[in-house]
C-alpha positions as CSV (number, residue, x, y, z in Angstrom):
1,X,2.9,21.9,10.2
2,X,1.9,25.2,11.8
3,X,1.4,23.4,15.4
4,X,4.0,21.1,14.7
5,X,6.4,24.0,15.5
6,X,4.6,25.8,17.6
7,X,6.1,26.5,20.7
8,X,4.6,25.2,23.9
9,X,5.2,25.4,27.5
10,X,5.5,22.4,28.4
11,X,8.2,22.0,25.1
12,X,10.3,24.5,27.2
13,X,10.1,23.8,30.3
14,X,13.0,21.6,31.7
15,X,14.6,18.7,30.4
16,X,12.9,16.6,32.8
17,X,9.6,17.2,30.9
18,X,10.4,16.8,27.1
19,X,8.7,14.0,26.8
20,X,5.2,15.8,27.5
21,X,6.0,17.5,24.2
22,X,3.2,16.0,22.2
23,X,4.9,17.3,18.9
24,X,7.9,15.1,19.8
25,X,5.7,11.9,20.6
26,X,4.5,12.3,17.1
27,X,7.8,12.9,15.5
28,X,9.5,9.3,17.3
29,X,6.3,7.5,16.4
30,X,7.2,8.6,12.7
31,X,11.0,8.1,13.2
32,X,9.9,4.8,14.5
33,X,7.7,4.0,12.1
34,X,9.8,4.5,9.0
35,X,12.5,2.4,10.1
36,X,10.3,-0.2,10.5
37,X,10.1,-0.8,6.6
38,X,11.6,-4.1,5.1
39,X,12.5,-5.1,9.0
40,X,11.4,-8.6,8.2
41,X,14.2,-8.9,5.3
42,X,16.6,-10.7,5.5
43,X,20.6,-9.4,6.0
44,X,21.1,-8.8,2.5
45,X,21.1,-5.0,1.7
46,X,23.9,-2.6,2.2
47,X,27.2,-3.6,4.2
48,X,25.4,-6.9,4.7
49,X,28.6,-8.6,5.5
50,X,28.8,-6.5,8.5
51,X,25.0,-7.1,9.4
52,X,25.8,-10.8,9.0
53,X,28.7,-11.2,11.4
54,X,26.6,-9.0,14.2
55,X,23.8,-11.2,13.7
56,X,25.9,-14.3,13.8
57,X,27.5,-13.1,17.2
58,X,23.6,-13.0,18.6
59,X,22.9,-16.1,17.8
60,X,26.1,-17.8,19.2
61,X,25.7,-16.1,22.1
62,X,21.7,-17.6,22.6
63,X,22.7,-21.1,21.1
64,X,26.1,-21.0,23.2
65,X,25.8,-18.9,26.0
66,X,25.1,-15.2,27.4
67,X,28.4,-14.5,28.3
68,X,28.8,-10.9,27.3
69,X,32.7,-11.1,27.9
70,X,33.3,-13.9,25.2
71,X,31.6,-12.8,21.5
72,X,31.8,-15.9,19.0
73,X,32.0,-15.7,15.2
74,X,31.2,-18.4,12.8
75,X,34.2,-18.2,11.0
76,X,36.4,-19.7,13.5
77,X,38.1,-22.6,11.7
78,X,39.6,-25.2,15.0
79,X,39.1,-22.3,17.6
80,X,36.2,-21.6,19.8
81,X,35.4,-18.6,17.9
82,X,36.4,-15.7,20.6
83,X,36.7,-13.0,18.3
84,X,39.2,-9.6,19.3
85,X,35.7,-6.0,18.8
86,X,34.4,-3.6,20.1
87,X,32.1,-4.4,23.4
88,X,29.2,-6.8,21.9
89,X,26.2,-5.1,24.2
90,X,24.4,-4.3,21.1
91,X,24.1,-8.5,20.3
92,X,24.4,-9.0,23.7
93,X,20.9,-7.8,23.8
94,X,19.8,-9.2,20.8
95,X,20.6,-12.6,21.9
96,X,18.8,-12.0,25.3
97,X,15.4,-11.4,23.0
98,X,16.0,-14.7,21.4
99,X,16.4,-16.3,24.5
100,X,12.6,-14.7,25.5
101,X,11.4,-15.5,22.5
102,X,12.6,-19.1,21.9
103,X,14.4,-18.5,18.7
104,X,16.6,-16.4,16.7
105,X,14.4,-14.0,14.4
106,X,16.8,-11.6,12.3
107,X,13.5,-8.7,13.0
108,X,14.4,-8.6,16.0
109,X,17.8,-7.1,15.6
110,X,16.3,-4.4,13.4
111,X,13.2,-3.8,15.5
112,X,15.9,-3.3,18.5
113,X,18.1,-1.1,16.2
114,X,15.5,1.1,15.3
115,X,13.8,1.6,18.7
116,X,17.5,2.7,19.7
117,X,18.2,4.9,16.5
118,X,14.8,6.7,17.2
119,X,15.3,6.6,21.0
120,X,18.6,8.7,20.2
121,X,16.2,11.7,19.2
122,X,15.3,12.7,22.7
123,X,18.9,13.6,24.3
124,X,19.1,15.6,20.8
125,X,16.0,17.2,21.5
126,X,17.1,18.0,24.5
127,X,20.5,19.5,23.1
128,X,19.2,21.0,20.2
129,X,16.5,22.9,22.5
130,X,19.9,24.2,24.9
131,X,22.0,25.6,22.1
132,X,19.1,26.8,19.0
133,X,17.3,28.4,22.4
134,X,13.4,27.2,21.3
135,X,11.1,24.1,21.2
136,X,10.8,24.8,17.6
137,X,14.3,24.3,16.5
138,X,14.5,21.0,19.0
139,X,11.8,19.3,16.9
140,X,13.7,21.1,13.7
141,X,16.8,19.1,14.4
142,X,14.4,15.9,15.3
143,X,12.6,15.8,12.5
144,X,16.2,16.1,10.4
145,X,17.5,13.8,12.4
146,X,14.7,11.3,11.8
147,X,14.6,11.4,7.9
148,X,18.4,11.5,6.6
149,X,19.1,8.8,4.5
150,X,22.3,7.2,6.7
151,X,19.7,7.5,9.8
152,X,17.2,6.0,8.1
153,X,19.3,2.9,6.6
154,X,21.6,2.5,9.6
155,X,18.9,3.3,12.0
156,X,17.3,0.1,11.0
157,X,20.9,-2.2,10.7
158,X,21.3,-5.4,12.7
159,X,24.7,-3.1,13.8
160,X,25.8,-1.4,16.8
161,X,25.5,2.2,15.4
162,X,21.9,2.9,16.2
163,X,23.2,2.1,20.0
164,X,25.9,4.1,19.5
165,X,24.3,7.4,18.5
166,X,21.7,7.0,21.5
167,X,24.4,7.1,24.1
168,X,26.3,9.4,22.4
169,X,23.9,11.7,22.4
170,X,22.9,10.6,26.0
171,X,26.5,10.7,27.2
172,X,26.1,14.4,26.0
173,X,23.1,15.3,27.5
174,X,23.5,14.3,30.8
175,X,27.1,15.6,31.1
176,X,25.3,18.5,30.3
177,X,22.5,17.9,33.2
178,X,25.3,17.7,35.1
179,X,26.8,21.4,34.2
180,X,24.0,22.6,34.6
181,X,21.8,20.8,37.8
182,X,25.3,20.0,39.9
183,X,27.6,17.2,39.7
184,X,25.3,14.7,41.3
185,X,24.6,13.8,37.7
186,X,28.1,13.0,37.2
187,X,28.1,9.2,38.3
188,X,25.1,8.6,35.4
189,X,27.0,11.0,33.1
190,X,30.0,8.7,33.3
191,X,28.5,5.4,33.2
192,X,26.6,6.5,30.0
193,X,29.7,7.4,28.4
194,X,31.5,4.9,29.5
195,X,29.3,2.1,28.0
196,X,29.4,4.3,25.0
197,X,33.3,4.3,24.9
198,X,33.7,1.2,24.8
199,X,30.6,0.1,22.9
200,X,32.7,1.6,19.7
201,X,36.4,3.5,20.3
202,X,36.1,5.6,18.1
203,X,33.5,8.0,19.9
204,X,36.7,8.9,22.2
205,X,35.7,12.4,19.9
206,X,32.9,12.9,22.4
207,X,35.7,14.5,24.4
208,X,35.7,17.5,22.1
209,X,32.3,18.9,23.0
210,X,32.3,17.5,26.3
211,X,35.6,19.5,27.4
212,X,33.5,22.5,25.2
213,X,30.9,22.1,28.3
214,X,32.7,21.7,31.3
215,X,35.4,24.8,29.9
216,X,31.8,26.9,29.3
217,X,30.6,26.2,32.7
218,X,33.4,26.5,34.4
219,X,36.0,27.9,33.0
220,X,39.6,26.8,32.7
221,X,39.3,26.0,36.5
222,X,37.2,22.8,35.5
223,X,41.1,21.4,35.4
224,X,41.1,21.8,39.1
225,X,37.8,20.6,39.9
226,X,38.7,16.5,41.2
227,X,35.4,15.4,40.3
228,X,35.6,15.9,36.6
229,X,38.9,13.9,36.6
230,X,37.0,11.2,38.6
231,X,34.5,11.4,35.9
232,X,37.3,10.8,33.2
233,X,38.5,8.1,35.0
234,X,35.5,6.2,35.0
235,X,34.1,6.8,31.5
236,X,37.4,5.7,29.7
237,X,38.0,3.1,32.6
238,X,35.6,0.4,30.9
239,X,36.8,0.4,27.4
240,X,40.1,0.5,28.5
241,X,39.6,-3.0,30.1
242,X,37.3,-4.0,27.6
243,X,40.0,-4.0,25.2
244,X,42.8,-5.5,27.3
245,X,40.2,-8.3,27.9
246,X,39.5,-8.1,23.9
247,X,43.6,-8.3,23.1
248,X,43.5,-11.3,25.3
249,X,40.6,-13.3,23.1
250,X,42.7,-12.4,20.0
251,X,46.1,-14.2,21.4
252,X,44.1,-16.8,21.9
253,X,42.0,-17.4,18.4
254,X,43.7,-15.2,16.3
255,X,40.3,-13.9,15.3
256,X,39.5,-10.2,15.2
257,X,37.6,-7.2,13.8
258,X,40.7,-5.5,12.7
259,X,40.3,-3.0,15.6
260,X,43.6,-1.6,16.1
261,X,44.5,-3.2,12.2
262,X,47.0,-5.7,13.4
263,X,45.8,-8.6,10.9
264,X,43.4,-7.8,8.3
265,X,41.2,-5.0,7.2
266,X,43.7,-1.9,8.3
267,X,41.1,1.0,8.6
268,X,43.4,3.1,10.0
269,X,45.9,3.4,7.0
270,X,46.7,6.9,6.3
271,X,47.9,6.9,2.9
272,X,44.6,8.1,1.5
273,X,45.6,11.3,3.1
274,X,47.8,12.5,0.4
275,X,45.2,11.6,-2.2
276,X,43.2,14.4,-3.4
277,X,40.0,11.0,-4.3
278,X,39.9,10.6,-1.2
279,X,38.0,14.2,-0.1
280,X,36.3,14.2,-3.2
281,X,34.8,10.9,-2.1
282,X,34.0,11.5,1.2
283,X,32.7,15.4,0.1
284,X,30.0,13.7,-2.1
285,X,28.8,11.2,0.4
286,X,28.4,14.2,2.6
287,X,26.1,15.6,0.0
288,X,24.1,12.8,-1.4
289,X,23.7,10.2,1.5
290,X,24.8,11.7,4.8
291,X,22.8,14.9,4.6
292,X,21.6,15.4,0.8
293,X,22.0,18.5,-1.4
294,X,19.5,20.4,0.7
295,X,20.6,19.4,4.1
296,X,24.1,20.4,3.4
297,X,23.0,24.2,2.5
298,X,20.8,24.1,5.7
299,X,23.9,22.5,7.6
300,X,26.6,25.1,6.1
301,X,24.2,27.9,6.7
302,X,23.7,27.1,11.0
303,X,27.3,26.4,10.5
304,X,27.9,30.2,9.5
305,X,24.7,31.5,11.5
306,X,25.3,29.7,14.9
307,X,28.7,31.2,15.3
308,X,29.2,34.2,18.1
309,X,30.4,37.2,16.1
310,X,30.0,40.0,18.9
311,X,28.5,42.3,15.7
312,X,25.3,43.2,18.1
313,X,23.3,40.4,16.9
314,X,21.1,37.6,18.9
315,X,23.3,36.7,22.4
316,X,25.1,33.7,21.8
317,X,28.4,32.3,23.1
318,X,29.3,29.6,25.2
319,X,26.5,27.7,24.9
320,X,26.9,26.4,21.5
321,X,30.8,25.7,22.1
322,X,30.2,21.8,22.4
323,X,27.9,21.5,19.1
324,X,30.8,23.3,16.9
325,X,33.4,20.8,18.9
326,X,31.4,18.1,18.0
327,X,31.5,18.5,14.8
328,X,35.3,19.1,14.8
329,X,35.6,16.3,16.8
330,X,34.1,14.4,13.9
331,X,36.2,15.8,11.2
332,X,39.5,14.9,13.1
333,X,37.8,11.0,13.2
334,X,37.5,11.4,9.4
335,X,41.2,12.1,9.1
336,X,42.2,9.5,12.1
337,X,40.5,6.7,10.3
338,X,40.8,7.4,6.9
339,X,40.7,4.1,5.5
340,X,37.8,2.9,7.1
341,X,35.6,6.1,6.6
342,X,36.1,5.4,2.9
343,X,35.5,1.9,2.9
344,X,32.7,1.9,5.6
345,X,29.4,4.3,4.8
346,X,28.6,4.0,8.9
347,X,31.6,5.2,9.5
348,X,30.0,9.0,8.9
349,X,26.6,8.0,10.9
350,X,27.9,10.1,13.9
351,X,27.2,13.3,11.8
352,X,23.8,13.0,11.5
353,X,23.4,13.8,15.1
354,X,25.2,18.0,15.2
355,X,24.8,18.2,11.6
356,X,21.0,17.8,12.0
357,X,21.4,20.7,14.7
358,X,23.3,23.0,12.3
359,X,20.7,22.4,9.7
360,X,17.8,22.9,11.6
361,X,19.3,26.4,13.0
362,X,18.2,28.5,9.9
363,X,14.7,27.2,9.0
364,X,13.9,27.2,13.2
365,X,14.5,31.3,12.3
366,X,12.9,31.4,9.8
367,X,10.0,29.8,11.3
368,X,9.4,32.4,13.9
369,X,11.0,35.3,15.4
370,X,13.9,33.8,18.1
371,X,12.9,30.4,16.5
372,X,17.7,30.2,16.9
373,X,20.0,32.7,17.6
374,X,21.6,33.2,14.2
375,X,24.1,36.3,13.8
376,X,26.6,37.6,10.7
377,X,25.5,37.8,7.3
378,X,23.1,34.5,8.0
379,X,21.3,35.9,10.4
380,X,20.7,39.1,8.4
381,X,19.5,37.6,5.8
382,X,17.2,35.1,7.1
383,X,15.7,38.6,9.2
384,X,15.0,39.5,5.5
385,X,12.5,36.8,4.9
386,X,10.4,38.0,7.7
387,X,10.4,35.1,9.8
388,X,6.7,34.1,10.6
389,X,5.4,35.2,7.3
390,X,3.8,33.1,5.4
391,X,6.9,33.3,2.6
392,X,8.8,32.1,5.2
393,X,6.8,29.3,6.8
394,X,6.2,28.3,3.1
395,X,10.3,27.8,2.5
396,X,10.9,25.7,5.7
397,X,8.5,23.3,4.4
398,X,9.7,23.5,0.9
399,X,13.1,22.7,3.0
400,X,12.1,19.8,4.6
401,X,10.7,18.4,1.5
402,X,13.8,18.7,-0.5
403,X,15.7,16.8,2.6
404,X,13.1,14.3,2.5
405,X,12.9,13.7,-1.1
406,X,17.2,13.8,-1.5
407,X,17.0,11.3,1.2
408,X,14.2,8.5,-0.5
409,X,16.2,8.8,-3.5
410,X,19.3,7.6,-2.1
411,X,18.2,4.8,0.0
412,X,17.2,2.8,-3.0
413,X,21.0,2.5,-2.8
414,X,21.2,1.0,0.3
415,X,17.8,-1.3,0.4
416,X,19.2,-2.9,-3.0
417,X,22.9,-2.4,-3.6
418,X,23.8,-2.3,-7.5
419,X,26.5,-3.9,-9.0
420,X,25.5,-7.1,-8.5
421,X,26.5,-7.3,-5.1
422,X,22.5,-7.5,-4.3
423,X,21.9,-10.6,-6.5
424,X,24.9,-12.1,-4.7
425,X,23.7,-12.4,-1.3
426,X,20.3,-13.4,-2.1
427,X,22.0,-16.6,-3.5
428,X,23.8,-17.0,-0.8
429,X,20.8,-16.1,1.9
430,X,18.5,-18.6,-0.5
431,X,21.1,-21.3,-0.5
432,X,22.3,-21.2,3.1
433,X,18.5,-21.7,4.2
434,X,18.3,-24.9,1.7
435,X,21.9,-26.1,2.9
436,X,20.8,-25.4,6.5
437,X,17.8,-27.8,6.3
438,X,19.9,-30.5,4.8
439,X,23.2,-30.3,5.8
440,X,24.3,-32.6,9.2
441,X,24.2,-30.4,12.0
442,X,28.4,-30.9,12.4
443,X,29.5,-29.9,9.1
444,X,32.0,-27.6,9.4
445,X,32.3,-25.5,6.1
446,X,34.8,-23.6,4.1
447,X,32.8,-20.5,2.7
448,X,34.3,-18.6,-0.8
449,X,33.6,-15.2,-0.1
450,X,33.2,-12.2,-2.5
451,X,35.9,-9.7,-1.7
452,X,34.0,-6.4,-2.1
453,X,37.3,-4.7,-1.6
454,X,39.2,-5.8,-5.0
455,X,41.3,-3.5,-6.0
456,X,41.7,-1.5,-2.4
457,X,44.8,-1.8,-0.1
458,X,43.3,-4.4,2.3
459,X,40.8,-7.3,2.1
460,X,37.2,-7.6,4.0
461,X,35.5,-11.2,4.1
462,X,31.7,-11.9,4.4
463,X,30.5,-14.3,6.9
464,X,26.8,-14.3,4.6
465,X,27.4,-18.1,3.6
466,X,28.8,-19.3,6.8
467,X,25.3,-17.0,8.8
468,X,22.6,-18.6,6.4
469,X,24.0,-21.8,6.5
470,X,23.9,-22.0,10.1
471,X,27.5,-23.7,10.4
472,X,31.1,-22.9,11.8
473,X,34.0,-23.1,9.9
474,X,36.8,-21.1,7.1
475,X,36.4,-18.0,4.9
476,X,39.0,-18.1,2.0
477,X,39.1,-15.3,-0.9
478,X,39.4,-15.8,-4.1
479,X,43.2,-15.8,-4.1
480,X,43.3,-18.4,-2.2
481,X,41.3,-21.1,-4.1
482,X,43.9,-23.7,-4.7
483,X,43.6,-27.2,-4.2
484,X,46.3,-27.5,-1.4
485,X,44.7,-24.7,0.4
486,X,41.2,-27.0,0.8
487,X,43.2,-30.0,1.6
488,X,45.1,-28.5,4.4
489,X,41.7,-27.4,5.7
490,X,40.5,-30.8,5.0
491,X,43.0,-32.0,7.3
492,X,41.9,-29.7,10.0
493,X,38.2,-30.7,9.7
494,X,36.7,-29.4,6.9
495,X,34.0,-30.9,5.2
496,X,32.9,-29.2,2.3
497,X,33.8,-25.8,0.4
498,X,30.6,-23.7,-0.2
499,X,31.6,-20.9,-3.0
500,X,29.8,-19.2,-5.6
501,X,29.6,-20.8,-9.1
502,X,31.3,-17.9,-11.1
503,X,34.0,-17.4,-9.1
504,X,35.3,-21.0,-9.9
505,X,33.5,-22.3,-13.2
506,X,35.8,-20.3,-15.6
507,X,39.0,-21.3,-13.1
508,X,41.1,-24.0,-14.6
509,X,42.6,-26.2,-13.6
510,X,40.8,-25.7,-10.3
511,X,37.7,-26.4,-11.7
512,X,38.5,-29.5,-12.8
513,X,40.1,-30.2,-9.4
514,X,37.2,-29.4,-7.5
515,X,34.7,-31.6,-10.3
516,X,36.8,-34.7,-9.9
517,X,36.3,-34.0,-5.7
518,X,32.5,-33.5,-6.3
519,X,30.1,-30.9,-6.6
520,X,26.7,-30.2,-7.1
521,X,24.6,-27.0,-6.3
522,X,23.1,-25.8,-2.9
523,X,19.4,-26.7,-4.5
524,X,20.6,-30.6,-5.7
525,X,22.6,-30.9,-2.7
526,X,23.5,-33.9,-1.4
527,X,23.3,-35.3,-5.9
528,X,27.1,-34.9,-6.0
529,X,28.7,-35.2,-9.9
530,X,32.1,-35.7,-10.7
531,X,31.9,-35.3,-14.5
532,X,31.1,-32.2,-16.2
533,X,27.9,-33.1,-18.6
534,X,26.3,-34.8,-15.9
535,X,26.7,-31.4,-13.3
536,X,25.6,-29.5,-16.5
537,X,22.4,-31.2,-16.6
538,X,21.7,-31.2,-13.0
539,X,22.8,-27.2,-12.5
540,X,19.2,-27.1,-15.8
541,X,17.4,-29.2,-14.0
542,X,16.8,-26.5,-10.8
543,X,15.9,-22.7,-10.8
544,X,16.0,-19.9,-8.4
545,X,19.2,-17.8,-7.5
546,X,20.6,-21.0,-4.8
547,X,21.7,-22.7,-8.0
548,X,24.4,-19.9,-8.2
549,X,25.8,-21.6,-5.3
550,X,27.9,-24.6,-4.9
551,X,29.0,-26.8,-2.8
552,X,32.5,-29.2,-3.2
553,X,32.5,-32.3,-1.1
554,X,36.4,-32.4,0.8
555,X,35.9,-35.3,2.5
556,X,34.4,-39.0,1.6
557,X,31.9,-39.1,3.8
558,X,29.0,-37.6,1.8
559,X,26.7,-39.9,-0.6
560,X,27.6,-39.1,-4.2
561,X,24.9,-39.0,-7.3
562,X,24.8,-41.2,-10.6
């Protein structure tokens, strides 16, 4: 670990040359490395709902087209599936692998997620390096970066997010290059940001620190300077079409990710505001999965430490503006999008990126003398320890441990979620693979989907079925099992209603609606009963979690069993 933070001349020497930081090479090759674990499962594990619809989106766009402008979902009922998100680049890309590969390969995703996720470590390098002031806190804030527990899991997601913190941080650091080396980095600065505006809205709090960096390098007068507006102009330009463009898909289909929370999931209600549950919630997710026990004491004290307090300590000042704007920035997100921070554990992945800054601060001065500018009552403390010593060397590593060890605990969480929600979606991978090989290629399905949101002020729908099984077609919740609903949808095409055993079995008299239509299980499929012993002994008859699911026929046109 010694030479690990050593400090090295080539480490310091300009942005341009970070990369010949051998220390950093090794630290991305780790970060790469652990996010390669379990990146042949399969879309089961923590908001696998989400995972599912991304991955679905892929692989319409290789099995119907590239066309970046027009995302498809599979739960598109009569419509062609255009669906009302964010800018798809992330499956967008996914899909153009496929296309070089000759399939669709769920790794794939996750291998691309993760290269991204890890990628995201070098603008941050670059940052931390700027406002801590050595090499040794840059590959601090890496290494913290690298081994949360939200980076780790979400850093290996078939999602968008491990794209969205690279340009993020990207957007950052070459807004930055351009304070710095002249505003002939602006044009790159503002495409970078601008893909990463409208990659997900909600980064719009990018504009904190990078208002922070043009105000420290020029002073109010950067109001005055025309190419900064220009820059404006073109980095909130693409998402601002993108999403008149997106609007346009939704008046046509009706289908959407509830991005503005006109029809659906509404993740901008702000009722939780006036509940006192809702910052206890989000306070403990800070402490056990965004940054765990030990990274939130390392985070609080750069927090403290980092801060210019004129009181004769280590020069500091407009340099670390942006980081503490940041992390405002973030906080005001929290409170814009309540609903969705509660519901949505990515929601808080932008944190691991300043927070991973903040932490680093105090153990890079510990580490050695000048290792960050820390000042106040932090800093004279931390001088205590007599940074360099061996005490002190011996308590960053302790440090790191602890942050290491709080984050493996918790991401047993999010490989296998509990409550049953785990066992779930393995049935309904396992059976979507068997219905897959056996179903016709046309048969358009309505999918039963858990609602993991019972009980909450809005609704969220899982595509899982509808992805495994490889079809188009309906998702219903449970309150809307009734027998008219799945003849209407009959009507309109419909030829079969895939749902999970338990969420029917104890339903009367819609179980005996749906026995007298036919049903058998995923694994039996296409052995059809109408009569209850006779599905009785044909659900004993099979094994393995697909036997959970079944599957109704809505339509004559299926062969029925004995």
């Amino acid at each position: 670990m010694a030479s690990l933070l050593k400090s090295s001349p080539a480490a310091d020497a300009g942005p341009g040359r970070l990369l010949s930081d051998r220390w950093l090479l090794l630290l991305l090759a780790a970060g790469f490395g652990l996010r390669l674990v379990e990146v042949t499962a399969p879309l089961i594990d923590h908001q696998a709902w989400r995972q599912a619809d991304t991955a679905a989106i892929a692989r319409n766009f290789h099995e119907e087209g590239l066309t970046l402008f027009h995302p498809r979902v599979d739960w598109r009922g009569n419509t062609p599936g255009y669906v009302e998100m964010n800018l798809p680049l992330f499956p967008f890309l996914v899909a153009c692998l496929y296309s070089l590969a000759g399939g669709a390969h769920e790794w794939m995703g996750r291998s691309l997620a993760a290269l991204f996720s890890t990628a995201a470590a070098v603008p941050l390098y670059s940052l931390a390096r700027a406002w801590l002031g050595s090499a040794v806190g840059a590959r601090l804030a890496v290494a913290i970066y690298l081994m949360l527990p939200l980076s780790l899991f979400f850093g290996r997601a078939f999602m968008p997010e491990a794209l969205m913190l690279l340009l993020s941080a990207a957007a950052l650091g070459a807004f930055g290059r351009a304070c710095r080396a002249g505003t002939a980095w602006l044009p790159a600065a503002a495409g970078i940001a601008g893909l990463c505006f409208a990659l997900k809205i909600p980064t719009l709090y990018l504009g904190f620190p990078l208002v922070a960096m043009a105000l420290g390098r020029w002073g109010p007068s950067f109001l005055r300077r025309g190419s900064l507006w220009l820059y404006l102009l073109v980095a909130v330009a693409p998402a601002a079409a993108w999403h008149v463009h997106a609007a346009g898909l939704f008046e046509q289909t009706g289908l959407t990710f509830g991005i503005w929370g006109r029809r659906g999931y509404d993740k901008w209600s702000h009722d939780l505001l006036l509940q006192g549950g809702f910052y206890q919630l989000m306070a403990g997710r800070l402490v056990e999965a965004v940054l765990t026990p030990m990274g939130v004491l390392l985070a609080a004290a750069g927090l403290a430490g980092l801060w210019p307090r004129g009181d004769g300590g280590p020069r500091q000042g407009r340099e670390v503006w942006p980081l503490y704007a940041w992390f405002g920035g973030l906080l005001l997100y929290v409170l814009l999008i309540p609903e969705g921070n509660r519901r949505l554990h990515y929601y808080q992945l932008p944190f691991v990126l300043p927070a991973a800054v903040f932490a680093a601060a105090p153990l890079a001065a510990l580490w050695e003398p000048g290792g960050a500018r820390l000042s106040g009552v932090v800093g004279r403390q931390l001088r205590r320890l007599r940074p360099g010593s061996l005490g002190a060397r011996s308590l960053v590593a302790l440090s790191l441990a602890a942050v290491a060890a709080g984050g493996l605990w918790k991401l047993g969480d999010y490989y296998r979620p509990g409550n049953r929600i785990y066992d779930y979606y393995r049935s309904c991978e396992l059976a979507g693979r068997v219905l897959d090989a056996r179903m016709p290629a046309d048969a358009r399905l309505v999918a039963g989907d858990i609602d993991e949101d019972r009980g909450g002020p809005f609704r969220t729908r899982s595509p899982t079925l509808l992805y495994y099984c490889h079809r188009k077609g309906w998702q219903i919740t449970p309150d809307l099992f009734e027998a008219s609903r799945l003849d209407s949808l009959a009507a309109e095409g419909a030829d079969y209603f895939v749902v999970a055993a338990g969420f029917v079995k104890r339903v009367e008299p819609l179980w005996s609606e749906l026995l007298a239509r036919g049903v058998t299980t995923a694994a039996a499929y296409p052995d059809f009963r109408t009569d209850e012993r006779s599905f009785r002994r044909q659900a004993r008859s099979v094994a393995g979690p697909e036997r959970n699911i079944l599957v109704v026929r809505l339509v004559d046109n299926s062969p029925a069993g004995n």
